[in-house]
N, C-alpha and C positions, 0 to 999 in steps of 0.2 A: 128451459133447456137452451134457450137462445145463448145466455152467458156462455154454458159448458161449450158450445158448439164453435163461438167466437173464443173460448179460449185453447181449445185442439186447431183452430182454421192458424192462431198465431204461432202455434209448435212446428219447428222443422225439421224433427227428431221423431216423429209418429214413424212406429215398425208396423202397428197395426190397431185395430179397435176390436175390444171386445161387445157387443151390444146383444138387443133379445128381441126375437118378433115371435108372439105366442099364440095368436088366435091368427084364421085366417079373416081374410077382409071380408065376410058377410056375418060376420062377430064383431063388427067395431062398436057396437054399443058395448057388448063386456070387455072389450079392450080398454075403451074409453072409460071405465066405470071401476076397472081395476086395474091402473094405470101400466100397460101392457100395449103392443105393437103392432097391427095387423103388417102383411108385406107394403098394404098401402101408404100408411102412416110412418114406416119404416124410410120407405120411399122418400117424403118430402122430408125427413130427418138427413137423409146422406146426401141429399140435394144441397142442405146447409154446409155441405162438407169442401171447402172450395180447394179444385187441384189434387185433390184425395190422390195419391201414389203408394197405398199400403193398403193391406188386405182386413174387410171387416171379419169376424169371427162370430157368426149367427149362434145362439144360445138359446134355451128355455125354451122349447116346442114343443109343446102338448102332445105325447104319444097320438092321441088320435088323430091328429091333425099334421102330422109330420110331412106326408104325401102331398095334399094339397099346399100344403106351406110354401115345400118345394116348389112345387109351381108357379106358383103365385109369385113368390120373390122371385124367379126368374121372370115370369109375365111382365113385370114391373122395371124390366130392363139392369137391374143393378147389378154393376158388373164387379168383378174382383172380389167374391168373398168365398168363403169357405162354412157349412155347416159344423157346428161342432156336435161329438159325437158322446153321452154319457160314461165319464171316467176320465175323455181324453185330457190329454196332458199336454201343455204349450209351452216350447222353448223358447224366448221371442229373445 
């Protein structure tokens, strides 16, 4: 993911990112295991993002774990993003 992330950092055209954090971070073994995101791991991913000025678009969250998701990606400081919600629709 290193390449993908050095070649969004050289784009100066980004409206936004879509991405996914599915397990919460006391599941990073099955994150890890099925290559998936907790908010932590999400974390050091947007860290890679240099000067970011466009809004991420969170996907794929486990109904049960939707609640603490929330959380969590917020705990973890990351600012500018929006949840996405099943069905929604994006004009970008």
């Amino acid at each position: 993911t290193e390449k993908l992330w050095a070649a969004i950092n050289e784009r100066k055209d980004m409206i936004g990112l879509i991405t996914e954090v599915s397990f919460p971070n006391n599941m990073d073994w099955l994150a890890e295991v099925s290559g998936h995101l907790t908010p932590k791991r999400l974390k050091t991913q947007v860290d890679q993002l240099k000067g970011r000025k466009y809004p991420l678009f969170l996907s794929h969250m486990k109904p049960n774990f939707v609640d603490v998701l929330q959380k969590e990606v917020a705990a973890e400081g990351i600012k500018d993003y929006r949840i996405l919600k099943v069905g929604e629709v994006l004009e970008l």
